[in-house]
C-alpha positions in Angstrom: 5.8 -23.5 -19.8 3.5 -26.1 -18.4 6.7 -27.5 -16.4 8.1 -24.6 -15.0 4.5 -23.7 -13.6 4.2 -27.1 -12.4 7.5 -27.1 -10.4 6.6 -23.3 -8.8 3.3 -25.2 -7.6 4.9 -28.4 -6.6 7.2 -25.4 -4.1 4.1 -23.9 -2.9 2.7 -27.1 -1.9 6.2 -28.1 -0.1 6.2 -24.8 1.6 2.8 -25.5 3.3 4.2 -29.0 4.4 6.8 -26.5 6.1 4.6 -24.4 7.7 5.7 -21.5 5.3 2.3 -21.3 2.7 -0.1 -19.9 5.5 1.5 -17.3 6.8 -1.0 -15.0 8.3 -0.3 -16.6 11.9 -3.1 -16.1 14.5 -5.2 -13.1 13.6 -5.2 -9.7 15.8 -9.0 -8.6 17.8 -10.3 -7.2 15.2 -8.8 -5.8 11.7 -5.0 -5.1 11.6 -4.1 -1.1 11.0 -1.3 -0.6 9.4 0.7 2.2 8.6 3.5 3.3 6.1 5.9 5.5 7.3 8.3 7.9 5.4 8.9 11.1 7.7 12.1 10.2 9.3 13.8 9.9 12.9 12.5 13.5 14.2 8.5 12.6 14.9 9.3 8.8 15.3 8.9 10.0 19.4 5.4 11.0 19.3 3.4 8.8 16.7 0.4 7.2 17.9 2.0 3.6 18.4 -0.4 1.9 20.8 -3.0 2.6 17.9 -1.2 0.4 15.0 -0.4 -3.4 14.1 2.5 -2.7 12.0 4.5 0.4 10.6 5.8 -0.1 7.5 9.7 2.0 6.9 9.2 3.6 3.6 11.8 3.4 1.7 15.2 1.2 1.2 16.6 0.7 -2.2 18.7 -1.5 -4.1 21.6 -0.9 -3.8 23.6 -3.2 -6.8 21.4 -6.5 -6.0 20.9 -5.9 -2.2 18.8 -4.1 -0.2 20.0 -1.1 1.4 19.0 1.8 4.0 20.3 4.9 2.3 21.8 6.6 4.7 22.6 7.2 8.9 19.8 9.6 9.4 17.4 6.2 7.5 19.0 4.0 9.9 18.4 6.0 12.6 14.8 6.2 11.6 14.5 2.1 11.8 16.7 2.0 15.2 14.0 5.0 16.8 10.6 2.4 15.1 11.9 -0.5 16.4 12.1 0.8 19.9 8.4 1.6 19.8 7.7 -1.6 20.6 8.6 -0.8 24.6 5.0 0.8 24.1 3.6 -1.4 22.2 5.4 -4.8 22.6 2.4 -6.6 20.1 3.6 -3.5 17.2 5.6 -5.3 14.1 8.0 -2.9 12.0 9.1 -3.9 8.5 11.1 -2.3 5.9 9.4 -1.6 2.1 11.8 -1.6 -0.9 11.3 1.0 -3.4 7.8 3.3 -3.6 7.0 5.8 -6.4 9.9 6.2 -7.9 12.3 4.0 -6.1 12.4 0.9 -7.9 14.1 1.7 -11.1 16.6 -1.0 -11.2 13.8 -4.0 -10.1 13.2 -5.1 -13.8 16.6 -6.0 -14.2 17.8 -6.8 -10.8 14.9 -9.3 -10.1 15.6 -11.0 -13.5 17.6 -13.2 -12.5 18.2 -16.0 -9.9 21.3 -15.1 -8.9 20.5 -11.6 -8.2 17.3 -12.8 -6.3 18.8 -14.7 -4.0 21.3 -11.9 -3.3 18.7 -9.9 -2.4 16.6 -12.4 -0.5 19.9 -13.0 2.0 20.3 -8.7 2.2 17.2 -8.2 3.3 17.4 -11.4 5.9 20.5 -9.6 7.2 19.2 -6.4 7.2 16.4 -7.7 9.4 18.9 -9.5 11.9 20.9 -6.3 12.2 17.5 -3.8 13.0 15.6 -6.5 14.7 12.6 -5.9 12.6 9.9 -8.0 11.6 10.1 -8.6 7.3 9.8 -6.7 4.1 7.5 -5.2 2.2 8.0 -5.4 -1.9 6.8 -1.5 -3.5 8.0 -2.3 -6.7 5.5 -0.1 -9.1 5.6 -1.8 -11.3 5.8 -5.1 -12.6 5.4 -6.0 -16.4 3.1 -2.2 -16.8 4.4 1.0 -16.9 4.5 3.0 -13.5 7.6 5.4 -13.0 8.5 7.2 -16.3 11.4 5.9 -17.8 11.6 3.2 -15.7 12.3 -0.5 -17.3 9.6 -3.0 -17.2 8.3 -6.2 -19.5 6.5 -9.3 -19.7 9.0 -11.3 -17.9 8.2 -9.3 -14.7 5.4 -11.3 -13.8 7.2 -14.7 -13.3 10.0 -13.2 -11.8 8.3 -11.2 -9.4 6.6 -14.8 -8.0 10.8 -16.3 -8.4 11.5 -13.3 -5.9 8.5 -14.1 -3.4 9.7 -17.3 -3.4 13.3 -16.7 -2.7 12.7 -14.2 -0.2 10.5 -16.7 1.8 13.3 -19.9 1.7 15.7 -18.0 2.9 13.7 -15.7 5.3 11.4 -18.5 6.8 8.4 -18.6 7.9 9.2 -16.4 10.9 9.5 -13.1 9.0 6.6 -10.9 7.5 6.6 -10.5 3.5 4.0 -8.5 2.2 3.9 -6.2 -1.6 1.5 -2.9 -1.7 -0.8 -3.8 -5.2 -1.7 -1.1 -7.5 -5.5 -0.9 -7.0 -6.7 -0.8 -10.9 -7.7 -2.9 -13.2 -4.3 -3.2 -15.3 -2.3 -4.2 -12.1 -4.9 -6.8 -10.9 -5.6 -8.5 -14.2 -1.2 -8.5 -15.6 1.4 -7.7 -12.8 0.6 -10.7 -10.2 0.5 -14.6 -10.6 -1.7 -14.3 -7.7 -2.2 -18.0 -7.1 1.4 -18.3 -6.8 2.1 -15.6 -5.1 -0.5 -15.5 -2.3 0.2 -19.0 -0.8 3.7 -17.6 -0.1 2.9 -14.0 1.3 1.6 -12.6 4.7 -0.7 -10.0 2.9 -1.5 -8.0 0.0 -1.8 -3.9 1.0 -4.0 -2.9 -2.0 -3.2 1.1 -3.0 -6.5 1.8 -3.6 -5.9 5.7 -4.1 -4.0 7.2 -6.8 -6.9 5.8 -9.1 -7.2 8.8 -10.5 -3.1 10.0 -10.7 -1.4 13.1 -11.5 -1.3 12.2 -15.1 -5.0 12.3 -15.4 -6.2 14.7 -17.7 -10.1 14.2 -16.0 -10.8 14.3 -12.8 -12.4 11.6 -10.7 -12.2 10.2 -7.1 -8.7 9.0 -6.5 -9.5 6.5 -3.5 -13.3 5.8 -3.8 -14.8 3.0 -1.4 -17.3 2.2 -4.6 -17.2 2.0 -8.6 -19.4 4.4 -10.1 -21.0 5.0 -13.7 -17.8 7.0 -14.7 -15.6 5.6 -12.9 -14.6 1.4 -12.6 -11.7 1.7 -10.3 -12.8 1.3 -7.1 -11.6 -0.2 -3.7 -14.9 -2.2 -3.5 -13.6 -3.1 -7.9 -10.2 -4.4 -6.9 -11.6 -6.4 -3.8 -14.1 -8.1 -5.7 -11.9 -8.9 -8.2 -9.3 -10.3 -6.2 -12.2 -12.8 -4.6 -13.5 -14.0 -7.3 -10.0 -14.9 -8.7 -9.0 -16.4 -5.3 -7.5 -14.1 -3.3 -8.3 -15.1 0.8 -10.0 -12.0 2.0 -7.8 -12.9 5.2 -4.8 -11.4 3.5 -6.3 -8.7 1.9 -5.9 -5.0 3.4 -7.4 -1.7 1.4 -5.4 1.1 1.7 -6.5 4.9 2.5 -5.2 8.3 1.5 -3.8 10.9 4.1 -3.5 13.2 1.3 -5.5 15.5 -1.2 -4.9 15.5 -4.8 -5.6 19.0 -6.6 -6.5 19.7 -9.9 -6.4 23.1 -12.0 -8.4 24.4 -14.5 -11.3 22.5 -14.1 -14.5 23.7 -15.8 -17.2 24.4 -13.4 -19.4 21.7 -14.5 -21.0 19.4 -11.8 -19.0 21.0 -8.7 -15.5 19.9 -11.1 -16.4 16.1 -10.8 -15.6 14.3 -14.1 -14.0 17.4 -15.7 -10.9 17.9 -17.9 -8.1 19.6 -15.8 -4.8 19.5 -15.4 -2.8 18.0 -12.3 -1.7 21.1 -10.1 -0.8 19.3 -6.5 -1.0 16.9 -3.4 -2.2 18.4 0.5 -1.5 16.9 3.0 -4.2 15.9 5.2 -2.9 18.2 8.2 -2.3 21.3 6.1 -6.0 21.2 5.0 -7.2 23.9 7.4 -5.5 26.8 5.4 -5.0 24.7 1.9 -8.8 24.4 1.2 -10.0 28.0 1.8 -12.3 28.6 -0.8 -13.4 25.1 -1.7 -16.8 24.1 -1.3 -17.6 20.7 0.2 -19.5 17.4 -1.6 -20.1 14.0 -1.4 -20.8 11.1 -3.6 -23.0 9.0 -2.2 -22.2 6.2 -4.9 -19.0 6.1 -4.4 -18.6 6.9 -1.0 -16.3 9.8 -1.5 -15.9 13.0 -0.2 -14.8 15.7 -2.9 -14.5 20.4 -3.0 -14.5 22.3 -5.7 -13.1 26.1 -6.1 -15.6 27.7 -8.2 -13.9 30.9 -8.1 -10.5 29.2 -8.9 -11.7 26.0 -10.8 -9.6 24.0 -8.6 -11.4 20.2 -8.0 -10.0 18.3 -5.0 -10.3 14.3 -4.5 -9.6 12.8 -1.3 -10.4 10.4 2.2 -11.3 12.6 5.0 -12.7 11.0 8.3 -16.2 10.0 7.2 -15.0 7.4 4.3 -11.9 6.3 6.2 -14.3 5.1 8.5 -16.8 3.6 5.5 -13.6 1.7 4.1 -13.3 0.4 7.7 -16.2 -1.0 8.6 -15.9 -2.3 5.1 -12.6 -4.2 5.7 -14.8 -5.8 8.8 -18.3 -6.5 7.2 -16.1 -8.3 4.3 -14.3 -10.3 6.7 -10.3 -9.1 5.3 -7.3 -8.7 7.2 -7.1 -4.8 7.5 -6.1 -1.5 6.0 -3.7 0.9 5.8 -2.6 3.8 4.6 -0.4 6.0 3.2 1.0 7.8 5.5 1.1 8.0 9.0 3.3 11.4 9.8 0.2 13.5 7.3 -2.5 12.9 9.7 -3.3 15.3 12.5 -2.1 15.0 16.3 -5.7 14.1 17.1 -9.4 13.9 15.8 -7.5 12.9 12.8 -7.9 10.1 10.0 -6.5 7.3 12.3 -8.7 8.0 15.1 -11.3 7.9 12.6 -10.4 4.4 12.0 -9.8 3.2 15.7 -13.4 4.9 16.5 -15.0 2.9 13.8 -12.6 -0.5 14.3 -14.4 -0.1 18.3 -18.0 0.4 17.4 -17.9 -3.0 15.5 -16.2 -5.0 18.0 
């Protein structure tokens, strides 16, 4: 074991002689935005491009040991975000492998070296053929359960650091390669040989929502800025950690939630905060107009979290809305790390929406 660790460092450390370790490059005015995309060629046209650092195609899959775009209406998609850059030439677009869901074959695929190299060269000549700017890894998960039914193990770990390192020797150093992090505790502390990894990577994008998923069976605050009593999982949680074990805060970004999640049957005890329930729904952060009729408003002010209850319905809703978008924010800026993003850019509204929220907070700290 000792050996084999010793030869991925002695890589790392040739890597940096290359020019390939730190691969951040020169750093953006201010904190990068970034934003995942998933809503296909039809509202590529009107998104908000001037606003954003990097758009993120959500998602290609594997495809035997490749990567692949699904289909002509996904490449279509890539073609229409890649030409966004006549209005914002500084904009970087990269594709994401997998998601929620989309990764069932990565266990085995990524298991091998063969296999990794295959895919490391696809997704070089996928790059060359849209002109776009890296890849992004969304494999959920590693070595820890994520999608039901999908295969993971132990083994996961190193090879998930075998397949950042293939993709950046044949990619180079020219090429973004980031991975979106689960946000709790389990992820941080078993999926990632983060002082492998790291050295070899652009960025981390932290999920820090979904901390409280549809398989919950209590509520809580799925994206919270801060740990609370009840609750440990935290953005503020999974940033600290990651600092204390190493992690450059200049390659960490915190991710934020364009999205509600909805639970049912929630006792109407403390406003349905910290309640049994059972998992009824997502909303969409533009459909919240006519979706939360009937909620009452709240907010933690320990966790930094907005949150409505339905005490006629006993429906409890978890969320971001504008006010802790812009607390995670200035957050990302008073703790010096590379950004945030969020998932995902086609839920917001047309204007006086989350991302403005961001940019208006991004400009009163600059």
């Amino acid at each position: 074991m000792y050996r084999f660790r010793s030869l991925r460092v002695s890589l790392a450390c040739i890597l940096a002689l290359m020019g390939m370790a730190n691969c951040s490059g020169p750093p953006s005015k201010g904190i990068k935005i970034i934003a995942y995309y998933s809503a296909g060629p039809n509202k590529v046209d009107g998104l908000p491009v001037e606003k954003l650092d990097q758009i993120i195609y959500s998602f290609c899959h594997l495809q035997g040991n490749r990567l692949a775009v699904d289909d002509a209406e996904d490449s279509l998609t890539i073609r229409k975000l890649v030409g966004l850059k006549a209005r914002n030439p500084n904009l970087k677009v990269v594709l994401s492998l997998g998601g929620w869901g989309g990764c069932e074959p990565c266990s085995d695929v990524f298991s091998t070296d063969s296999a990794r190299q295959e895919f490391a060269q696809s997704a070089l000549e996928l790059n060359k053929l849209y002109s776009t700017d890296g890849l992004d890894l969304d494999w959920e998960y590693p070595v820890i359960e994520g999608f039901p039914g999908h295969h993971f193990k132990l083994d996961d770990k190193t090879s998930f650091t075998e397949l950042i390192k293939a993709l950046r020797q044949v990619m180079g150093p020219g090429y973004e390669i980031s991975f979106a992090a689960g946000g709790f505790q389990r992820y941080l502390e078993e999926a990632i040989e983060w002082d492998e990894v790291m050295p070899l990577v652009n960025r981390v994008n932290i999920m820090s929502y979904d901390l409280v998923g549809g398989y919950a069976t209590v509520t809580g605050h799925h994206t919270p800025l801060y740990s609370t009593p009840q609750q440990r999982e935290s953005t503020d949680n999974a940033v600290q950690y990651l600092i204390k074990i190493g992690v450059p805060r200049d390659k960490m970004v915190i991710g934020g939630a364009f999205y509600a999640r909805i639970w049912e049957q929630v006792p109407d005890i403390n406003n349905g905060l910290y309640q049994p329930g059972v998992f009824k729904q997502s909303l969409d952060y533009r459909d919240w107009d006519a979706g939360f009729q009937g909620f009452d408003a709240y907010w933690d002010d320990v966790a930094k979290a907005p949150y409505r209850y339905d005490h006629a319905h006993q429906l409890y809703a978890t969320f971001d809305d504008e006010r802790s978008i812009a607390l995670k924010t200035q957050y990302a800026i008073d703790k010096k790390l590379e950004g945030i993003m969020f998932w995902e850019l086609s839920l917001d509204k047309p204007s006086k929406g989350m991302l403005d929220a961001i940019i208006s907070a991004k400009e009163k700290a600059q």
